[in-house]
N, C-alpha and C positions, 0 to 999 in steps of 0.2 A: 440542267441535269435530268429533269422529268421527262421535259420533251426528247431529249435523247433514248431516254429508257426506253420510251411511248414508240420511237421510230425502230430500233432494234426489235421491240419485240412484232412491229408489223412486217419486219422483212422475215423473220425467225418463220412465221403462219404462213406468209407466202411462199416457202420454199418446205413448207412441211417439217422441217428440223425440231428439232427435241429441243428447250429451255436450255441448252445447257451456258450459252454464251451468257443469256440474259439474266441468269440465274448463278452464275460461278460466284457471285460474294457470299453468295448465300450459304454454297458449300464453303466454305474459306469460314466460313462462322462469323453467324451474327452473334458475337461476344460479349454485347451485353445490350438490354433494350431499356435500362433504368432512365429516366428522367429526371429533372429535378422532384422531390416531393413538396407537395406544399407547406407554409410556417403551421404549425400548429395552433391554433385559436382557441382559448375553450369558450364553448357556446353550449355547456351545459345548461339545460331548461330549454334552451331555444327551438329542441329538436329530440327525437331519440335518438340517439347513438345506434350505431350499426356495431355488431362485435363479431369476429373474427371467426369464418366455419371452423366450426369444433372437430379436431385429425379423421375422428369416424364421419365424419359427413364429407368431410373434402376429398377423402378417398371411395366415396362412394357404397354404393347401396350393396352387400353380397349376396346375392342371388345365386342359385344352381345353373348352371348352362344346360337347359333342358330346351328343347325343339318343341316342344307340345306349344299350348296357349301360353302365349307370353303374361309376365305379371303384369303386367299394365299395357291397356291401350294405349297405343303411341300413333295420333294422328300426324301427318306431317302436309304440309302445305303442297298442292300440286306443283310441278316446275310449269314454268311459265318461260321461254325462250326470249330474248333480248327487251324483258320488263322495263326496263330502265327509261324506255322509251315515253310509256304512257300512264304512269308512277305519278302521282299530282300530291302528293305527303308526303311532310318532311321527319325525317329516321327521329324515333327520339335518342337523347344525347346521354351513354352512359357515363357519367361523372367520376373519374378515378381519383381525383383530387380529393373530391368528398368522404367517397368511402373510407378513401386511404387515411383520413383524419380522422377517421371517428376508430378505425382500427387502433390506431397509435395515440388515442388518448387511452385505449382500453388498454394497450400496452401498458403504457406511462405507469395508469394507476397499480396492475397485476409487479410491475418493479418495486414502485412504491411501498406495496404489501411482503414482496422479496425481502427487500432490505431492514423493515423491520420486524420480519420474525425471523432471519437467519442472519445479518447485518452485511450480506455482500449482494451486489450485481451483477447481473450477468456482463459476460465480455465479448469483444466480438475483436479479433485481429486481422489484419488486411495486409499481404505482400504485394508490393508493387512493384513491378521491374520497369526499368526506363522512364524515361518521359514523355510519354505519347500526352497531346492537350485531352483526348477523349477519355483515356483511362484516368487522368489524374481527376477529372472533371466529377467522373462516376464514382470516383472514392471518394470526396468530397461530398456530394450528397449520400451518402456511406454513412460517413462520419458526422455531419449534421443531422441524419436523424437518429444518430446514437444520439445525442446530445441531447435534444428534445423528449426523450423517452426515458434519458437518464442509464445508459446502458455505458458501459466504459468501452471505450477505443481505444484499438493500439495500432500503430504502425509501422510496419518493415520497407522501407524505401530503397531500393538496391539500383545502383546504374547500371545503363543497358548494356555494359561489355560485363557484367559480372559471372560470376560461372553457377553452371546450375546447381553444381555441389553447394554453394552459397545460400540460391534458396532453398535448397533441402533443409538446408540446416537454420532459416528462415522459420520453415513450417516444422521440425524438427522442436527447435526453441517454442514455439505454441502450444507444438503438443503435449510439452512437460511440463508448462504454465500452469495450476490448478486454476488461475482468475480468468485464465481463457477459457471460454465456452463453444464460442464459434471460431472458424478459421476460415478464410475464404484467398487465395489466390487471383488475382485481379488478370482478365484474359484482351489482349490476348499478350501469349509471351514472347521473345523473343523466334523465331524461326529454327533457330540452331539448338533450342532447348527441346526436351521431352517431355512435353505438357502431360500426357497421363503418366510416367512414373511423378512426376512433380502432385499433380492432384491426387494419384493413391498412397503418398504418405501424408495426405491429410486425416488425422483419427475419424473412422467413421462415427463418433460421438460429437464429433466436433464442425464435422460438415456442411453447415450448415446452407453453401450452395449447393449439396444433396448430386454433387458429378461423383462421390464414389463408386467405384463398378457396385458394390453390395445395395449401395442404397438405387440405383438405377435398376439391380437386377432384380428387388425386391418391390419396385414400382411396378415392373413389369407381369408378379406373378398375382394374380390376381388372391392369392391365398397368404400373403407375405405384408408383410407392411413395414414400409423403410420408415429409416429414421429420418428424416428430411426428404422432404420431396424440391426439387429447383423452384427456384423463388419467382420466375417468368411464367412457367407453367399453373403453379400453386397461382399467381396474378389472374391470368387466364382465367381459371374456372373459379376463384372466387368471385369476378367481377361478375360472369354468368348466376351464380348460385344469389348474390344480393341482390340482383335484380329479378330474380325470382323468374329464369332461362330453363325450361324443365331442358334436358340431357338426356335422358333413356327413351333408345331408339329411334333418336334425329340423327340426320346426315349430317358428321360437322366434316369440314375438308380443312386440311392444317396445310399452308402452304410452306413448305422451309420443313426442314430434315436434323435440324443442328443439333447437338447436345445440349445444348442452354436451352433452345423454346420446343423448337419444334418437336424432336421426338420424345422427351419429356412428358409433350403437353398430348402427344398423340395415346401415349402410356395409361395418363391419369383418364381422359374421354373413355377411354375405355372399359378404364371399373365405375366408370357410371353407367356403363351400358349402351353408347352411342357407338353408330355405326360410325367409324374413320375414315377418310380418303387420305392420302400424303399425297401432295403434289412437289415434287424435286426438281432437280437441272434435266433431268434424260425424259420428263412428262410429258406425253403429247395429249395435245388438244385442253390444257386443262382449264379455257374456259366453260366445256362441256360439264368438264365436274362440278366445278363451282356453281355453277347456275343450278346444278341438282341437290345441291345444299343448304340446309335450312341453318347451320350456321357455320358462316368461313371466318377461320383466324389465319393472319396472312403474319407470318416469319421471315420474311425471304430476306430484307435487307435493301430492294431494290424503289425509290421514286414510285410512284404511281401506276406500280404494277398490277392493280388490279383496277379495273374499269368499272364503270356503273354496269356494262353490258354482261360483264362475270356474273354477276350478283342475278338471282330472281325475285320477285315482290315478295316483301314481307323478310328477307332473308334478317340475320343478326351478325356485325360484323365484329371481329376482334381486332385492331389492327396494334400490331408489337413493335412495328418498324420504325426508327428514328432515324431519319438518314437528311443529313444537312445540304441544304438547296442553296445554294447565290443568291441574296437578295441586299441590294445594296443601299435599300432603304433602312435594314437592322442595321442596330448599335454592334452586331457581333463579325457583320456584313455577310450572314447566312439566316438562313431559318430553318425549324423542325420542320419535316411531313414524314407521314408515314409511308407504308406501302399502298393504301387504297387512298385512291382518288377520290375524295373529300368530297367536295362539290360535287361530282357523280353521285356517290356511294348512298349519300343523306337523301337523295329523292329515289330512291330503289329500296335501304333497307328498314328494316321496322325500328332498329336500335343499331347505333354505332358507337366507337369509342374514339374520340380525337387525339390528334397528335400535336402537340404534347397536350397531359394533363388524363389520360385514361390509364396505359396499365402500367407505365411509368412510376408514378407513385404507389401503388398498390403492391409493385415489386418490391420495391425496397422496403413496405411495412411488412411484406412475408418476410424477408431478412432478417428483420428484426423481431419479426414472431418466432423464426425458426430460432436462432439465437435465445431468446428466452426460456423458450421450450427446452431447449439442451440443458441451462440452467438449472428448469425446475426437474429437471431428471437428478441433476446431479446433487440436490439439497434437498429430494424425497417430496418435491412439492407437484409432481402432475397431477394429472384431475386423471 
């Protein structure tokens, strides 16, 4: 499946065409980019704990939009054209498994505190329609780090001829639950349903995947602040911010446009103050872009769509993409990879994130942060 990708997208360059062919799952929506999260271990003492950017830091610095001298020097690394080549370093490896652990022990304990000064938990409900193996898959790890964190689960399981009226009244029934906190609609849905009236009768209190038009339109204004930001985006920039990735007035280029990562994640870069590129299906040339990026997070959806040759020295990679390859040495007889080419990408950029085990896990402890956070609104407990 790579190697196909790899060949479409040289015929796509050779005839000058727009991404759109190589690029349409992308628009079709990458629906969800969670992985499994790792077991929970505690290795208190062994280490310090990492805890969770606090809402005012993850939504970034507010600044005046003034044109004069900017607040802060923002060097940024010259572009260097087809680095990849003479790159003798290997990327360091941002670890999302780890973070994502030490986030969700921080959870665990802030539940632990919940429960005995108010005696309830937060909740988190999950509607699933049909039986796709991939959606059932991703609920599942859902629902296991509810468990490890101690947050209560529920689930709406509806078969795939059912009607949408059905799951209205699915997320309907949620939204008059007082023990539900979060509500999340499992994507993608049926074809013949209406995915946005379906996700805007989820209570924007309860949002906690952060697609309501309010909370989308409130990411968007840089003077506004939603109640949930998307839990792929929120992954994104927190694994940047723990690793200590300054953000204001770097080039980041987001490749994919989706409602789940891409333009979410393009929204929040924003109120950090970084310069955006969006690369879509109708993008020409957009190895050009990338190479003038000092950090690319690739959304698309697509096998090894991004090349070592994309990237310039020293770049910082995000890669969101989980897309399963043939390999018939796995027990599952496929395996993970992302969108960037691995093996390329590590001898070009300064820091990458693997597939799996980077933002994979870190999503689903935003999940479970956002869920929280609802909680502690609703029992007078935020900070």
């Amino acid at each position: 499946m790579g190697g196909a990708a790899v060949a479409l997208l040289a015929a796509t360059r050779r005839h000058h065409r727009p991404l759109a062919s190589l690029l349409s799952r992308a628009e079709r929506g990458l629906h969800d980019a969670s992985v499994a999260a790792a077991e929970v271990e505690d290795k208190a003492g062994m280490r310090s704990r990492r805890r969770r950017s606090s809402s005012s830091r993850l939504l970034g610095p507010d600044f005046p939009e003034t044109w004069g001298q900017p607040p802060r020097a923002a060097t940024r690394t010259p572009s260097q054209r087809g680095a990849g080549a003479n790159y003798d370093r290997t990327a360091t490896i941002i670890d999302g498994k780890s973070i994502a652990e030490d986030i969700r022990l921080h959870i665990a304990e802030e539940v632990r505190q919940m429960k005995s000064a108010v005696g309830h938990v937060p909740g988190l409900a999950v509607v699933l329609v049909g039986d796709r193996r991939d959606s059932e898959s991703y609920v599942r790890y859902k629902t296991k780090g509810c468990e490890e964190v101690g947050i209560k689960s529920l689930l709406a399981k509806l078969p795939g001829n059912c009607t949408e009226d059905e799951v209205m009244d699915s997320v309907t029934r949620f939204n008059e639950d007082p023990s539900v906190h979060g509500i999340l609609v499992q994507l993608p849905l049926p074809q013949r349903m209406d995915e946005e009236r379906i996700l805007s009768a989820i209570s924007l209190e309860k949002d906690v995947d952060g697609f309501h038009p309010l909370n989308v339109g409130n990411l968007a204004l840089r003077s506004r602040k939603p109640l949930f930001v998307p839990c792929a985006a929120k992954a994104c920039v927190e694994l940047l911010l723990q690793s200590g990735i300054e953000l204001m007035g770097k080039h980041v280029t987001v490749i994919g446009r989706s409602k789940v990562v891409g333009l979410p994640t393009s929204l929040l870069l924003q109120r950090h103050h970084a310069t955006v590129s969006v690369i879509h299906a109708f993008t020409t040339n957009p190895e050009t872009i990338t190479r003038e990026s000092d950090i690319v997070i690739s959304a698309a959806g697509v096998a090894n769509l991004v090349r070592g040759s994309w990237l310039k020295q020293g770049a910082i990679v995000i890669d969101v993409g989980t897309n399963p390859i043939e390999d018939s040495t796995s027990d599952y007889g496929y395996r993970l990879t992302g969108d960037v080419c691995f093996e390329e990408a590590v001898k070009v950029a300064s820091a990458i994130t693997p597939v799996p085990g980077g933002v994979g896990p870190v999503t689903i402890a935003m999940l479970l942060a956002n869920t929280l956070d609802s909680a502690k609104r609703v029992y007078g407990l935020s900070d």
